[in-house]
C-alpha positions as protocol buffer text, in pm:
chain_id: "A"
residue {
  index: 1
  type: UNK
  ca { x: -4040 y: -8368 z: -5608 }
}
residue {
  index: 2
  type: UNK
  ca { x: -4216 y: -8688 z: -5560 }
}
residue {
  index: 3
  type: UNK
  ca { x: -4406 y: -8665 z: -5881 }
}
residue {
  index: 4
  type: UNK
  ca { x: -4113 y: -8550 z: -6072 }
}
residue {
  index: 5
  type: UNK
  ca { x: -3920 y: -8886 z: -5971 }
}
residue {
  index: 6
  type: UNK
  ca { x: -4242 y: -9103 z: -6015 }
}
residue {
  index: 7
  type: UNK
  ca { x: -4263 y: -8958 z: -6372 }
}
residue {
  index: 8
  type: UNK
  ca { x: -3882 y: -9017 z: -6443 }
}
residue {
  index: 9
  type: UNK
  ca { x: -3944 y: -9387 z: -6318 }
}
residue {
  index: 10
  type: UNK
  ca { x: -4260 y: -9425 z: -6529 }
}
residue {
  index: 11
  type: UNK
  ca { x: -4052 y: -9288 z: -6838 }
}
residue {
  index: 12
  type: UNK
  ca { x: -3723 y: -9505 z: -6793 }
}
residue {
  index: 13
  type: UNK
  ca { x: -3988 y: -9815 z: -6786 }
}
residue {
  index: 14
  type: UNK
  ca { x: -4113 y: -9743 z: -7092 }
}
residue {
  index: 15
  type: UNK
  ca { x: -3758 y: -9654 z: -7243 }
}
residue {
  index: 16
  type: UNK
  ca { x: -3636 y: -9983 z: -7108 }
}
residue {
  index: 17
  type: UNK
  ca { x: -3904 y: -10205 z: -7204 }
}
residue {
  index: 18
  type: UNK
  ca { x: -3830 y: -10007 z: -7590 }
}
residue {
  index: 19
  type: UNK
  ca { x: -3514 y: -10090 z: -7604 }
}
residue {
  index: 20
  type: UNK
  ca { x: -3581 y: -10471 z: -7464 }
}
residue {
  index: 21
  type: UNK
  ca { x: -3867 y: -10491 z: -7723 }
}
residue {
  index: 22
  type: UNK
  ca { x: -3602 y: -10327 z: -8008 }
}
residue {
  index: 23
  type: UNK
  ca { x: -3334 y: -10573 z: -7923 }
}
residue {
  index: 24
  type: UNK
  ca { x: -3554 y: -10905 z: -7950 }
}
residue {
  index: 25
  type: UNK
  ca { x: -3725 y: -10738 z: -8286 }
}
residue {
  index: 26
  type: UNK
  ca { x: -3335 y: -10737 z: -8372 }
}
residue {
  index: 27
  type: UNK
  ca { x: -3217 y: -11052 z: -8274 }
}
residue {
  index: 28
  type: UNK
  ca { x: -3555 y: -11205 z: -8402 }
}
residue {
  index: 29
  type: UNK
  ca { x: -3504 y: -11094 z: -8767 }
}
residue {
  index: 30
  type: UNK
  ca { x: -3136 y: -11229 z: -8749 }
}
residue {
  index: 31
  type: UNK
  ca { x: -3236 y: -11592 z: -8631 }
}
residue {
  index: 32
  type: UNK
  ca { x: -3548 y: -11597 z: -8902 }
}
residue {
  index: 33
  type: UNK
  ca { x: -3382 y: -11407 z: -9180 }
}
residue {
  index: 34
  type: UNK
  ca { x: -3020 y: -11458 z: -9137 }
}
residue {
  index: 35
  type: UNK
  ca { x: -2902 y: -11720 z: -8934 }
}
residue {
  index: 36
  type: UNK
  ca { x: -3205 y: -11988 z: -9005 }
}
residue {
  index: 37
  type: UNK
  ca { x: -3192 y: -11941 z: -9337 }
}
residue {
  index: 38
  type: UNK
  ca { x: -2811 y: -11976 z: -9385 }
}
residue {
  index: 39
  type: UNK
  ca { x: -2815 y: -12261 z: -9187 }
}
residue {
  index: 40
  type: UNK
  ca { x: -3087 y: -12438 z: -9363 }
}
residue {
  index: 41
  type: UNK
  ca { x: -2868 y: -12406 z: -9673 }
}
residue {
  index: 42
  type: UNK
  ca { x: -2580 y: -12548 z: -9507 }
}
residue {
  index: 43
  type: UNK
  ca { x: -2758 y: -12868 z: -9454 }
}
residue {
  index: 44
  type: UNK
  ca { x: -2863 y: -12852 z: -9793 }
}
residue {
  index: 45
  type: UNK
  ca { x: -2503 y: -12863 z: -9952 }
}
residue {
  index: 46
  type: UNK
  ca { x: -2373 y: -13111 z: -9686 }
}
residue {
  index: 47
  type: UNK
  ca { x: -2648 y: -13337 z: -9810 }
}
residue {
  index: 48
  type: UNK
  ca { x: -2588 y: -13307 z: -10148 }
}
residue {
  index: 49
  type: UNK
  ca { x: -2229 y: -13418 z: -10145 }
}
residue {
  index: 50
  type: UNK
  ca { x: -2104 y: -13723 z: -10285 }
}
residue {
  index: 51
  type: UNK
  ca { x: -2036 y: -13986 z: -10044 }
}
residue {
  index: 52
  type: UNK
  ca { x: -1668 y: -14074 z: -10097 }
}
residue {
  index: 53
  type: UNK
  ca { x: -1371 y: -14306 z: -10009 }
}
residue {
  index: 54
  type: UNK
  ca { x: -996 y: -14219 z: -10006 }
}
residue {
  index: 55
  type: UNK
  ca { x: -943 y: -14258 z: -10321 }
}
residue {
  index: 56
  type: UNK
  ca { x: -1223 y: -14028 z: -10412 }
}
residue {
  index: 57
  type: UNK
  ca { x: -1031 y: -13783 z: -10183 }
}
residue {
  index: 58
  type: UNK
  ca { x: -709 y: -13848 z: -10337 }
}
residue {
  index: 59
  type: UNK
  ca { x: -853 y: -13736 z: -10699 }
}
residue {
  index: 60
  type: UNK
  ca { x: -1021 y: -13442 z: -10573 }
}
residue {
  index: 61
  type: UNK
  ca { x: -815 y: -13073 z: -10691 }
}
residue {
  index: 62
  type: UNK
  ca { x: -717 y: -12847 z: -10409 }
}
residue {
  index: 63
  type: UNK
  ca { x: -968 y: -12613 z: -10258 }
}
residue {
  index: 64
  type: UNK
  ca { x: -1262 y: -12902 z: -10316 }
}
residue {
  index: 65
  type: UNK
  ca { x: -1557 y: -12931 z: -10070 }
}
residue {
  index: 66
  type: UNK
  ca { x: -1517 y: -13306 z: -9888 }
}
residue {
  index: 67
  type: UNK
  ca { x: -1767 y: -13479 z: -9642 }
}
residue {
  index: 68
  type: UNK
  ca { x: -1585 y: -13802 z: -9531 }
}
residue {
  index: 69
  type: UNK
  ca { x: -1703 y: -14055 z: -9267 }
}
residue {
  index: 70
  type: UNK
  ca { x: -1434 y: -14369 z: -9092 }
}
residue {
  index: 71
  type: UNK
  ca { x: -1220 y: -14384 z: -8764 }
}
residue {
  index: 72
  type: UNK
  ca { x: -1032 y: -14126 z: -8593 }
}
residue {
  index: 73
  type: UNK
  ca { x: -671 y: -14216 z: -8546 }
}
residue {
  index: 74
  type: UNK
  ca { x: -378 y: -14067 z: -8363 }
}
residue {
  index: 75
  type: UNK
  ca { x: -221 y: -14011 z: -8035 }
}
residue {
  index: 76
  type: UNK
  ca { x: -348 y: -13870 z: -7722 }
}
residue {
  index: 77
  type: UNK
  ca { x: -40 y: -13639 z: -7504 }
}
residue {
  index: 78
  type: UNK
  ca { x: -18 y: -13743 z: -7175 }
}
residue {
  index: 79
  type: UNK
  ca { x: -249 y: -13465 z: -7034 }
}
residue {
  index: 80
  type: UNK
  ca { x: -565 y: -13494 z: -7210 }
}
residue {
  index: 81
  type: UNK
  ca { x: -736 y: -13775 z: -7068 }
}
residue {
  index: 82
  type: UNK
  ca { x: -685 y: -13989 z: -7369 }
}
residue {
  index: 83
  type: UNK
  ca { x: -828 y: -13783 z: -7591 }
}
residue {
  index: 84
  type: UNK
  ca { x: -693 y: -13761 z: -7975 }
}
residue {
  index: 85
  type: UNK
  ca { x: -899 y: -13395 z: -8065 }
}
residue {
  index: 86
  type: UNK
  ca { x: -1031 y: -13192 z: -7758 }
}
residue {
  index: 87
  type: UNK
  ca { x: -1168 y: -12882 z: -7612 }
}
residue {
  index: 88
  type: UNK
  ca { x: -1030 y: -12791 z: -7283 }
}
residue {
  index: 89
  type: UNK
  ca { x: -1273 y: -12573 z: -7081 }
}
residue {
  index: 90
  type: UNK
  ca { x: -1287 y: -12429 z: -6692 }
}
residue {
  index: 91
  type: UNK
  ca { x: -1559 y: -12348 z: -6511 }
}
residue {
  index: 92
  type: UNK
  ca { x: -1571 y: -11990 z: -6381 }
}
residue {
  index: 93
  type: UNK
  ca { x: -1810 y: -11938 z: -6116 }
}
residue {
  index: 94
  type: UNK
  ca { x: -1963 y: -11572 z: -6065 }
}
residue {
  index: 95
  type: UNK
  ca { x: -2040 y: -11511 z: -5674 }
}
residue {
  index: 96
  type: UNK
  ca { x: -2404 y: -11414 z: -5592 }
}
residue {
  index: 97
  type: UNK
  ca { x: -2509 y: -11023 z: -5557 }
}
residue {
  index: 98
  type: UNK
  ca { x: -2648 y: -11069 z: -5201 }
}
residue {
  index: 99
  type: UNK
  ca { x: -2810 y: -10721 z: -5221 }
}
residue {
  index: 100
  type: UNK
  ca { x: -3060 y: -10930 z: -5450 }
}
residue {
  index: 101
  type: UNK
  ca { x: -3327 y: -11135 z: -5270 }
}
residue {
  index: 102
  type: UNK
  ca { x: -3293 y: -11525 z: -5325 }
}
residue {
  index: 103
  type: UNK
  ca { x: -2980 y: -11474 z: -5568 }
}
residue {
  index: 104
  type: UNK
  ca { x: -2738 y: -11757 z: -5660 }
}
residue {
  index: 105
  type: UNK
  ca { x: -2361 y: -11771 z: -5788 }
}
residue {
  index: 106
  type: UNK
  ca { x: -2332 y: -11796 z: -6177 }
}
residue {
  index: 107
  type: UNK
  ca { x: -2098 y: -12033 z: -6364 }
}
residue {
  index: 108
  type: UNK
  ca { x: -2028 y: -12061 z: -6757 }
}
residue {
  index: 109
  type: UNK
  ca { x: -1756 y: -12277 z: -6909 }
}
residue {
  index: 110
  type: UNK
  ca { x: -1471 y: -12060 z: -7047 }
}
residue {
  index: 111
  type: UNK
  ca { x: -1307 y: -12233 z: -7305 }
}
residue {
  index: 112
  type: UNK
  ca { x: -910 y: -12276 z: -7210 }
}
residue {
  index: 113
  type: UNK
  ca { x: -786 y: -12428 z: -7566 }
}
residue {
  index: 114
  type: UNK
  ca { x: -852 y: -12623 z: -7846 }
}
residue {
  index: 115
  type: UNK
  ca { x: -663 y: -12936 z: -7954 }
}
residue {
  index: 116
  type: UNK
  ca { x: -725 y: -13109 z: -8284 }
}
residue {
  index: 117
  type: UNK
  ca { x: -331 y: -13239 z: -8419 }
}
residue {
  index: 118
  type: UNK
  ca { x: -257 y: -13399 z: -8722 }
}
residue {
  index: 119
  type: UNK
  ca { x: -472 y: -13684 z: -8720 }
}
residue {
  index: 120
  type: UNK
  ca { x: -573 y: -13949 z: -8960 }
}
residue {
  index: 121
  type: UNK
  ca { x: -923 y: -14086 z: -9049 }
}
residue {
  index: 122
  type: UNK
  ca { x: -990 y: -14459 z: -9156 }
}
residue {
  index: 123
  type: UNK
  ca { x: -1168 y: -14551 z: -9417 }
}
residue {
  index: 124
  type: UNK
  ca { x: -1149 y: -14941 z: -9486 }
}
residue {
  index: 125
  type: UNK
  ca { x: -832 y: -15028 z: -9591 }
}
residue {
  index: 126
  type: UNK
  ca { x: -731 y: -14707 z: -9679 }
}
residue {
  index: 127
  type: UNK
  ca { x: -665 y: -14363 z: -9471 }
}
residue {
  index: 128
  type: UNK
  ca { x: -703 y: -14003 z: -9525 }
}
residue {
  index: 129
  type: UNK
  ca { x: -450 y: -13718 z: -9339 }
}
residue {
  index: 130
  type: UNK
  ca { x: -649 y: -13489 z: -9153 }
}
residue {
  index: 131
  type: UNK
  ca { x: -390 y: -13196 z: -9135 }
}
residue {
  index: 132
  type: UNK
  ca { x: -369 y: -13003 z: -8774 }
}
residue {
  index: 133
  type: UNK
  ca { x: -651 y: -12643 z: -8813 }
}
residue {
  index: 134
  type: UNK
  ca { x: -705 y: -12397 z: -8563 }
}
residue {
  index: 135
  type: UNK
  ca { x: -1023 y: -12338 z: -8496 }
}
residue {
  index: 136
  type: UNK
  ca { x: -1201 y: -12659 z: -8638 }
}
residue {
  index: 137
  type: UNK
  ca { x: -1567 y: -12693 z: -8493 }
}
residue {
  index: 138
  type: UNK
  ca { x: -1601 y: -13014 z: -8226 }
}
residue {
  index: 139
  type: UNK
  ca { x: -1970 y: -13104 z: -8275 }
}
residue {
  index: 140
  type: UNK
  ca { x: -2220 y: -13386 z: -8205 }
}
residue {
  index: 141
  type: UNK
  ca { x: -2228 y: -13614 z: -7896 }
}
residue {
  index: 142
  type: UNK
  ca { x: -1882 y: -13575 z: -7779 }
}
residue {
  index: 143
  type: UNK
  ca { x: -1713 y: -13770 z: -7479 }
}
residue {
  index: 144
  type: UNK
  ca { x: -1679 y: -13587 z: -7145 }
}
residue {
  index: 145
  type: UNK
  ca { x: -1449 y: -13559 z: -6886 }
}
residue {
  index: 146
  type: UNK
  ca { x: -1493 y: -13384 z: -6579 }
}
residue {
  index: 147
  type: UNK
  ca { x: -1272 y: -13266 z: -6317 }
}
residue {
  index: 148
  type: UNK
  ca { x: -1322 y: -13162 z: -5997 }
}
residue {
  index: 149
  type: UNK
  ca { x: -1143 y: -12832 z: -5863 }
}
residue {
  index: 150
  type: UNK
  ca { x: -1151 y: -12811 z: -5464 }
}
residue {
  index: 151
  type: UNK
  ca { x: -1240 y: -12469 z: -5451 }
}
residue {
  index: 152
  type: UNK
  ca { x: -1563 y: -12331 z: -5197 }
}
residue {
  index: 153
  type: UNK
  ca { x: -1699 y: -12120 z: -5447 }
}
residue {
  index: 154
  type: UNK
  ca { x: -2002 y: -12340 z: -5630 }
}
residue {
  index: 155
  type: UNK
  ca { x: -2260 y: -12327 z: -5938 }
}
residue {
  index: 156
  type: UNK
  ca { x: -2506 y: -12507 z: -6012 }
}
residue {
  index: 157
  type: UNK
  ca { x: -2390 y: -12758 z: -6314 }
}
residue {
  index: 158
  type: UNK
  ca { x: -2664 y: -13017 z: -6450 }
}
residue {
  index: 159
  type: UNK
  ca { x: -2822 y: -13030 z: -6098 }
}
residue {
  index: 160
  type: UNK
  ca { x: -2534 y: -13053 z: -5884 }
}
residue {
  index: 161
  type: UNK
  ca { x: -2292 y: -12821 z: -5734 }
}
residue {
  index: 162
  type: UNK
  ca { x: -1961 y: -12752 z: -5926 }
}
residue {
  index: 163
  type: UNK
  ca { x: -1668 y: -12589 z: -5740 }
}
residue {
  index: 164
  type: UNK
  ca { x: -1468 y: -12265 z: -5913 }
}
residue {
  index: 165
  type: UNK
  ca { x: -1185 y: -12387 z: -6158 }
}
residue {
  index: 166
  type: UNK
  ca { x: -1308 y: -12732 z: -6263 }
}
residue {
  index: 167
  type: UNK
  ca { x: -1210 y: -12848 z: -6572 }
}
residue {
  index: 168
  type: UNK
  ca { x: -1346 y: -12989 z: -6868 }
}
residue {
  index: 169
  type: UNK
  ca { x: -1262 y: -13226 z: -7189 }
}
residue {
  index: 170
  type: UNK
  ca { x: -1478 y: -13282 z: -7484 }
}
residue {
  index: 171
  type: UNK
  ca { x: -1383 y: -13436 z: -7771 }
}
residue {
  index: 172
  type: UNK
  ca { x: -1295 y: -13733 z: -7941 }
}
residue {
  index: 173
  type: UNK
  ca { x: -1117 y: -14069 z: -7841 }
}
residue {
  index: 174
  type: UNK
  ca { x: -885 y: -14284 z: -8114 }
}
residue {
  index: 175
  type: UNK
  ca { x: -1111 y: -14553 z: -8289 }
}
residue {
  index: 176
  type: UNK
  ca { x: -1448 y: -14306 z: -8254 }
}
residue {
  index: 177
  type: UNK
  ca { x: -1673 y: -14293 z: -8557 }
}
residue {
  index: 178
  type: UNK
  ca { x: -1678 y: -13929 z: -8700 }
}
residue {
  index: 179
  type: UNK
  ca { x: -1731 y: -13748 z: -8987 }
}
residue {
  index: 180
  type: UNK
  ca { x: -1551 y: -13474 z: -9119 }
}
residue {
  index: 181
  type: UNK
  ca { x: -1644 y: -13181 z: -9324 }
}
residue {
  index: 182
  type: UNK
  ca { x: -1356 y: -12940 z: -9467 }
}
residue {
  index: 183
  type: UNK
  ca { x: -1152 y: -12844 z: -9832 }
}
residue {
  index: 184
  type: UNK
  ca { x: -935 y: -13064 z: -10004 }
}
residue {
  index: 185
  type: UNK
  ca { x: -546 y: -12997 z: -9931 }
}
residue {
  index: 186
  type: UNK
  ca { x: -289 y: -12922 z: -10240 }
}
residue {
  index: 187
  type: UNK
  ca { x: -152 y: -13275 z: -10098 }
}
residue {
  index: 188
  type: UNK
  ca { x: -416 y: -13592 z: -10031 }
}
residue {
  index: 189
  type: UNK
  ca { x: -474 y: -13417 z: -9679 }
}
residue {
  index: 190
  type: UNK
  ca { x: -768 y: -13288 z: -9567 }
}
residue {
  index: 191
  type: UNK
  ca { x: -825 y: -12941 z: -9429 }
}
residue {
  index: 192
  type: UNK
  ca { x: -1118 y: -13004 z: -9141 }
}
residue {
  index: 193
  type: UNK
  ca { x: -1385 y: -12698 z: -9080 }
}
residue {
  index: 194
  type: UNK
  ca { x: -1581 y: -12938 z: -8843 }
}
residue {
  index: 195
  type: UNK
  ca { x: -1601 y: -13292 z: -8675 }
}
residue {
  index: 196
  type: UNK
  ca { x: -1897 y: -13433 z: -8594 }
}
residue {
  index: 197
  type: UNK
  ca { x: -1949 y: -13734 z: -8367 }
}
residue {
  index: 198
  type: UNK
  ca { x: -2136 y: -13944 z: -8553 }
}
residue {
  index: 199
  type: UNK
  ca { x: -2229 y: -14053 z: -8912 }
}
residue {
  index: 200
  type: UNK
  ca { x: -2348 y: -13863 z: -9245 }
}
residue {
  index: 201
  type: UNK
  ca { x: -2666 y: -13903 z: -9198 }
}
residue {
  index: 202
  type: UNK
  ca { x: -2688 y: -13781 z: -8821 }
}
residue {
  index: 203
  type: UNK
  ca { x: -2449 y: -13468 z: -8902 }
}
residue {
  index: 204
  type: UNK
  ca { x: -2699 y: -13370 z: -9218 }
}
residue {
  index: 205
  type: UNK
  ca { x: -2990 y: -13425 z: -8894 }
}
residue {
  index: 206
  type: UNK
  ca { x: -2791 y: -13198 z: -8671 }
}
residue {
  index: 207
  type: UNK
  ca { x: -2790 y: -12962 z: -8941 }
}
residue {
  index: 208
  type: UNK
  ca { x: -3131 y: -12945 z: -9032 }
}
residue {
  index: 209
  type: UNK
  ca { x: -3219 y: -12988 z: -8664 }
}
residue {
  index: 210
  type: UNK
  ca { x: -2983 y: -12615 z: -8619 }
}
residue {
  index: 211
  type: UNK
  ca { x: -3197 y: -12443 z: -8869 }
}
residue {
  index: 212
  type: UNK
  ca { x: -3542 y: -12556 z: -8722 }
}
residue {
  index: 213
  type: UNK
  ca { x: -3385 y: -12429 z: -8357 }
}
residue {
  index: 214
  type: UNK
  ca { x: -3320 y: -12068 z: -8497 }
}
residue {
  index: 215
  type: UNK
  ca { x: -3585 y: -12050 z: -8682 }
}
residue {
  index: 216
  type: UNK
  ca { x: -3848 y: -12124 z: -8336 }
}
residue {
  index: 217
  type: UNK
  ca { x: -3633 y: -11924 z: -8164 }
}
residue {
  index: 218
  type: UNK
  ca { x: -3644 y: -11654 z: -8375 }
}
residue {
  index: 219
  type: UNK
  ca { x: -3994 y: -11623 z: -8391 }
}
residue {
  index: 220
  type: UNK
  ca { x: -4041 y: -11654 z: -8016 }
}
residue {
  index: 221
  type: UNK
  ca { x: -3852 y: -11372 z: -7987 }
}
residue {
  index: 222
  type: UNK
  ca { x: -4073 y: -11206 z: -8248 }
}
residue {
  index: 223
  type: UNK
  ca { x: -4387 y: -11274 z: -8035 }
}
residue {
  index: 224
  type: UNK
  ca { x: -4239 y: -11180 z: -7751 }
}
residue {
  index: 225
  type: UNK
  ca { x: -4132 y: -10779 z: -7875 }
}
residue {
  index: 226
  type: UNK
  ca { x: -4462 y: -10627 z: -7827 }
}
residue {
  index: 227
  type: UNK
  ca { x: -4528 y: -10820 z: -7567 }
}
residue {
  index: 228
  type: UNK
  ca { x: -4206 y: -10664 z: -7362 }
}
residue {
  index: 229
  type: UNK
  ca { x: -4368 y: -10314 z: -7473 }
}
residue {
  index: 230
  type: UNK
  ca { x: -4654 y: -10324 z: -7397 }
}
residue {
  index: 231
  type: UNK
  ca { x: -4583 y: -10481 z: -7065 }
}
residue {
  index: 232
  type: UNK
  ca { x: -4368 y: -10173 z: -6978 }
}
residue {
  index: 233
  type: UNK
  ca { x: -4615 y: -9878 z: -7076 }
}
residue {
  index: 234
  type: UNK
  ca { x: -4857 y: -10028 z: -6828 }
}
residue {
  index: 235
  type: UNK
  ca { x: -4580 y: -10046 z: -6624 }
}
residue {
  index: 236
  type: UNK
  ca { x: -4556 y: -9690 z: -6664 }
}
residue {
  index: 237
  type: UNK
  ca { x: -4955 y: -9613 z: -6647 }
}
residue {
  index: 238
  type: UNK
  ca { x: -5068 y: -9818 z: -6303 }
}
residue {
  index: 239
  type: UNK
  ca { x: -4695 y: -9773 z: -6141 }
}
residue {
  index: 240
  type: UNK
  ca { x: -4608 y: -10113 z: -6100 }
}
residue {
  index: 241
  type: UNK
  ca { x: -4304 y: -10293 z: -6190 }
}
């Protein structure tokens, strides 16, 4: 009986380092074929678009690609810490499995909502109507504010312990420098796809920077397929984990 278990062991190793080594092959030739590659193109077109004013905006048809730059304008409600566009996130703590030696509680943000309103964007003299979108990517160095929850339950957040429900704001303030990538409204308004906390030239960086990331990723986890194989038929061979 003994060797018949040792033998199943040996075999779910090697059928578990497979599938390991499959999955990074997988997710490998996403990031270096897919993901990279599409996001190296990205940065492409956002580089290549005319830098533009509102009244550049205001002559563009409907349905137009625009990449604008000024100050974000509007109003922040009275519960969200000033902020004119936000992301409102909690921090959900995972308790420890204490039938595993040396384990620690897990925590991960869980995003609560998104808030980005009608808001305006300054250019100059002039202005531009940024129209309220679901969904619009928050990107770049963004404020923070954190609150503290008083639960017992902790994770480990940037070093320090962070107690169960915790919430947290990112986003932008009124007056912040951002630029804005979306589609030109059938009005002057602009649609917004993303806004990034910075200038044109640091969101093309951020871009670029994106592609580089996947790519290096993507070939680490490239390298490390066989590695995970191989690792788990000798495993199997000299019975040790």
């Amino acid at each position: 009986m003994r060797i018949f278990r040792s033998i199943r062991e040996r075999t779910g190793r090697v059928i578990g380092a497979g599938i390991g080594a499959v999955a990074l092959l997988g997710c490998g030739l996403l990031f270096t074929l897919v993901l990279s590659p599409k996001q190296k193109l990205e940065a492409r077109q956002i580089e290549r678009m005319p830098i533009m004013d509102a009244g550049d905006v205001a002559a563009s048809p409907a349905g137009d690609e625009i990449l604008v730059t000024g100050r974000l304008a509007g109003e922040a409600s009275p519960d969200a810490a000033e902020f004119v566009a936000y992301e409102l996130e909690e921090w959900v703590v995972t308790p420890a499995d204490y039938t595993t030696p040396d384990a620690e509680p897990d925590g991960e943000w869980e995003t609560i909502r998104q808030v980005t309103p009608d808001l305006k964007l300054t250019i100059g003299d002039d202005s531009i109507q940024l129209l309220r979108t679901d969904g619009a990517k928050l990107s770049g160095p963004l404020h923070e504010k954190l609150f503290y929850a008083e639960g017992y339950e902790t994770a480990e957040y940037e070093g320090e312990p962070l107690p169960h429900g915790s919430v947290r704001y990112s986003g932008f303030y009124a007056g912040d420098l951002v630029t804005v990538w979306g589609k030109k409204a059938s009005t002057d308004a602009l649609i917004p796809n993303e806004y990034y906390a910075g200038d044109r030239v640091a969101f093309v960086e951020s871009k670029h920077s994106a592609a580089q990331g996947l790519l290096i990723g993507g070939t680490c986890m490239l390298a490390l397929a066989p590695l995970v194989l191989v690792g788990g038929v000798l495993s199997a061979l000299f019975g040790r984990r």
